[in-house]
C-alpha positions in Angstrom: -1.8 -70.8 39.0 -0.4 -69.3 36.1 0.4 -65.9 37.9 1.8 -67.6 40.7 4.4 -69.6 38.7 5.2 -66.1 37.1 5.7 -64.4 40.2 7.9 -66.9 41.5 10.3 -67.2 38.0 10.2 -63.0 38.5 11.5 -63.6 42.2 13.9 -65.9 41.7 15.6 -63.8 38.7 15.4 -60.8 40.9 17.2 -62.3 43.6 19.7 -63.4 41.4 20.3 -60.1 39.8 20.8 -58.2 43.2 23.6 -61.3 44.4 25.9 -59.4 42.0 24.8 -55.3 42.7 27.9 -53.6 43.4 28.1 -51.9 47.2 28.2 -48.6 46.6 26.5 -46.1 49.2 22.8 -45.5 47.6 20.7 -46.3 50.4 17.6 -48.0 49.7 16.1 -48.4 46.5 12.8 -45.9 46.3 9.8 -47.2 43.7 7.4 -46.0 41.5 5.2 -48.9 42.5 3.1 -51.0 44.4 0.3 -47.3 44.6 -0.7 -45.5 41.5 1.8 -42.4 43.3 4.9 -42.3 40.9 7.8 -41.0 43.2 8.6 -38.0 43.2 12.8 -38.9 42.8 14.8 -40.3 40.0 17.2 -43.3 40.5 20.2 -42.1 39.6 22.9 -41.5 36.9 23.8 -45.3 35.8 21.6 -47.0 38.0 19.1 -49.3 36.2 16.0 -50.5 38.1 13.5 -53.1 37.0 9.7 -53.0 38.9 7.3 -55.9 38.1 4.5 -57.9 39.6 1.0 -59.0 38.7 -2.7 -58.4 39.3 -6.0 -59.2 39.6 -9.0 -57.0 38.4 -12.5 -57.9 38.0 -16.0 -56.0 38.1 -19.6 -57.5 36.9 -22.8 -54.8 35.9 -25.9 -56.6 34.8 -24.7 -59.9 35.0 -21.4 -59.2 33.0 -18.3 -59.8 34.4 -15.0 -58.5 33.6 -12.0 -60.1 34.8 -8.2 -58.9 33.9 -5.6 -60.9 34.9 -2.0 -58.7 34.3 1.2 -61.1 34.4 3.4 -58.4 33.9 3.8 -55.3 34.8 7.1 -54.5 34.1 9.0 -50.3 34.2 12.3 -50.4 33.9 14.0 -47.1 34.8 17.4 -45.9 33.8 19.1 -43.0 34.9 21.2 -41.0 32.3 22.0 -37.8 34.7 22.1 -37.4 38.1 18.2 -35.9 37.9 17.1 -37.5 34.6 15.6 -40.7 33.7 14.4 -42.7 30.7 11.5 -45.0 31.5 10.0 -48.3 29.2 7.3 -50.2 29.9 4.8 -52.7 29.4 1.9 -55.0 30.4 0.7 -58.0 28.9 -3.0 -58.3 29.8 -5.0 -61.7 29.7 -9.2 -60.8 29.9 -12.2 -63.1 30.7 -16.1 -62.0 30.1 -18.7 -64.1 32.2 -22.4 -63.7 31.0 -25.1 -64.9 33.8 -22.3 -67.2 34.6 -21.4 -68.4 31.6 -17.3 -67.7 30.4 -17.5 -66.6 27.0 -14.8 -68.3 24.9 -13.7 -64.8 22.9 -10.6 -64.8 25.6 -8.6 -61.9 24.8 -4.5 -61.3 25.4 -1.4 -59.2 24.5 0.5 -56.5 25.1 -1.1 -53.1 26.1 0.9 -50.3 24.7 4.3 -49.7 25.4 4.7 -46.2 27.8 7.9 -44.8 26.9 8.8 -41.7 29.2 11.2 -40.0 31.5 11.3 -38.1 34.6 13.4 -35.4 36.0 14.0 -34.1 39.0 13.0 -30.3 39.9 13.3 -29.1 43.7 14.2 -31.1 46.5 12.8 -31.0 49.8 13.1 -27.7 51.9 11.1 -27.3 54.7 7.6 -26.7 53.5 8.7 -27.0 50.0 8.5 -30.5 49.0 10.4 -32.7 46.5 9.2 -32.0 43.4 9.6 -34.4 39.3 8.3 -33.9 36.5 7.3 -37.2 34.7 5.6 -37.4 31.3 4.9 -40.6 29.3 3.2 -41.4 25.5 1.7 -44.7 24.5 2.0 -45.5 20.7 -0.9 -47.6 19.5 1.1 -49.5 17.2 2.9 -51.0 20.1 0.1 -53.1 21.5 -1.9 -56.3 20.6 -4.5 -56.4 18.6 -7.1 -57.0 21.5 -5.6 -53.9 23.0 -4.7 -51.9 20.6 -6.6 -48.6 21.5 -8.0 -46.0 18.7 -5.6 -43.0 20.1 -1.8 -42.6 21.0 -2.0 -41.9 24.5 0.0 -39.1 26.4 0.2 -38.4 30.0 1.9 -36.0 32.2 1.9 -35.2 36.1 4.0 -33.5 38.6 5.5 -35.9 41.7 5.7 -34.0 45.0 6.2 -35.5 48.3 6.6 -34.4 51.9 8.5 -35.8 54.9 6.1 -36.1 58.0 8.2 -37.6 60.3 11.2 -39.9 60.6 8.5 -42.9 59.8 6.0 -41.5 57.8 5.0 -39.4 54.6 2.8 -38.4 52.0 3.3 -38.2 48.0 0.6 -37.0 45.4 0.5 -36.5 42.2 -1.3 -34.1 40.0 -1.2 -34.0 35.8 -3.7 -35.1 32.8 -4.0 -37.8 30.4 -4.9 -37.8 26.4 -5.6 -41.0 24.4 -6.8 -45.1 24.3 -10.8 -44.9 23.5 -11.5 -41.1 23.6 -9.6 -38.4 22.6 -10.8 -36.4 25.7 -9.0 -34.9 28.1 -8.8 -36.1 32.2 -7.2 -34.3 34.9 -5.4 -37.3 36.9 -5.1 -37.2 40.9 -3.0 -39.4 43.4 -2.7 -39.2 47.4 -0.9 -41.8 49.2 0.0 -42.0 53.0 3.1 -44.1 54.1 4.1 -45.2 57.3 7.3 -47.4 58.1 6.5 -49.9 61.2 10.2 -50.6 60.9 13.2 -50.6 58.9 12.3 -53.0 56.1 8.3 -53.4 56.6 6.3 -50.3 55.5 2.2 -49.7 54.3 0.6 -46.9 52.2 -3.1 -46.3 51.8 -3.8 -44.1 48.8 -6.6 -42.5 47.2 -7.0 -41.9 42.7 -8.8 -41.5 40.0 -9.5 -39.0 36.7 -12.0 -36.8 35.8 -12.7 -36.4 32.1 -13.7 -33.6 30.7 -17.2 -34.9 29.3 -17.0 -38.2 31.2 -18.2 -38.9 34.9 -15.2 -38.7 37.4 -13.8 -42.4 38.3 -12.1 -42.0 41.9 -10.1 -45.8 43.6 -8.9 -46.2 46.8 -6.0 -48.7 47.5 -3.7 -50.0 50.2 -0.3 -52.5 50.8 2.5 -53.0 52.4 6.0 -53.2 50.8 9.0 -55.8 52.4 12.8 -54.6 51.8 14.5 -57.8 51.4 18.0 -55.5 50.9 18.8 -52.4 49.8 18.3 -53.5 46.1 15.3 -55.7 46.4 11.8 -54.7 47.5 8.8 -57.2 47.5 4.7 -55.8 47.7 1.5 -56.4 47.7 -2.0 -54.4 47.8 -5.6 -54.9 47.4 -8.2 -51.8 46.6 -11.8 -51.2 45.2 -13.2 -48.3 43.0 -15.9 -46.1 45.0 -17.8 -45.1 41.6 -18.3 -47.9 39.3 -16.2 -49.7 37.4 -14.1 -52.0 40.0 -15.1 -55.0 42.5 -11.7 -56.1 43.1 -8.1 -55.0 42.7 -5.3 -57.4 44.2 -1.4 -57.5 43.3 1.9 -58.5 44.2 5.0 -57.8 43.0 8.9 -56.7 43.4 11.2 -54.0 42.2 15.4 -54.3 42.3 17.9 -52.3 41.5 21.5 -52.8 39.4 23.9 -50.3 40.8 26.7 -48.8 38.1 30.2 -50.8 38.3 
């Protein structure tokens, strides 16, 4: 119930927020969420964009269960060139342990780290060629909770790249590594997300992830949704997805993203 109350406050601001977006030409907004695929496109010089939403995680091994509940996951992205922006973000994380059915009272909650970032754009689309940004991110441990506060800063890096397949579908995948939280390992990071539009405003993706550690075993997800364009400034989503190794039951979320357009 909680989420839900959350998720509706988040909507309602949203809406209000794209009532006064100026009408300028932009087209419609493109998102670095609801899929673990970070687009491979910046927003644009003086455009601030806000993308939120919450989830539901939970996995149980030996009679443990681990359940997650995010209420926000808020990126706001801000572009300060024409192929350059700065991105902030944050989560704040509630988690519940069940033993042999039993919830333990040690709840924890708080902020992850903050990821503080920026993208820039590096080749656009050209026949085979596809669109290409750079995106890099660092997580400082001081930012988060004490429940989530993890032992290492953590840095992560990827390239974007995308291809057009057709005038109603395309594909987007990611490619980069990750340092930090619990282990100061390294892990190679994968995304590969298809996306089909069934019409102008009502689209779906289905996307396969995961990392692979360098002395770790590999951890590979699989997720799909569909995303609802409300107007050109105001997207709505939702997904569900499992792990296929260990280590998630359950993933389920929903969520918007809307843009402010420069004056």
């Amino acid at each position: 119930m909680k989420l839900t109350n959350f998720l509706m406050a988040l909507t309602c601001f949203g809406f209000s927020v794209s009532v006064f977006a100026q009408d300028t030409n932009l087209g419609a907004l493109v998102t670095d969420r609801p899929d673990a695929t970070e687009a491979s496109s910046t927003v644009g010089k003086g455009i601030l964009q806000f993308e939120t939403g919450g989830l539901y995680e939970s996995f149980e091994a030996n009679s443990v269960k681990t359940e997650a509940y995010t209420f926000n996951t808020m990126l706001v992205r801000y572009g300060i060139l024409d192929n350059v922006e700065l991105r902030l973000g944050w989560d704040f994380v509630e988690g519940i342990t069940t033993v042999n059915g039993t919830k333990l009272d040690n709840i924890t909650s708080g902020l992850s780290p903050l990821l503080l970032g920026m993208k820039i754009d590096i080749a656009e689309e050209n026949g085979a060629m596809p669109e290409i940004a750079l995106i890099g991110h660092v997580f400082p441990v001081f930012s988060a909770s004490a429940d989530y506060r993890p032992e290492y800063t953590g840095i992560d890096f990827r390239l974007s790249l995308s291809h057009t397949l057709s005038e109603k579908s395309s594909l987007g995948y990611n490619i980069g590594a990750q340092w930090g939280e619990d282990s100061p390992e390294a892990a190679a990071i994968y995304t590969l997300a298809y996306g089909y539009s069934f019409t102008e405003k009502l689209g779906a993706y289905v996307e396969l992830y995961g990392d692979l550690p360098e002395d770790s075993a590999a951890n590979h997800f699989w997720d799909a949704g569909f995303t609802y364009l409300v107007n050109n400034d105001l997207q709505l989503d939702t997904y569900f997805g499992t792990s296929i190794t260990q280590g998630q039951d359950l993933l389920v979320g929903l969520g918007f993203s809307y843009r402010v357009r420069k004056k």
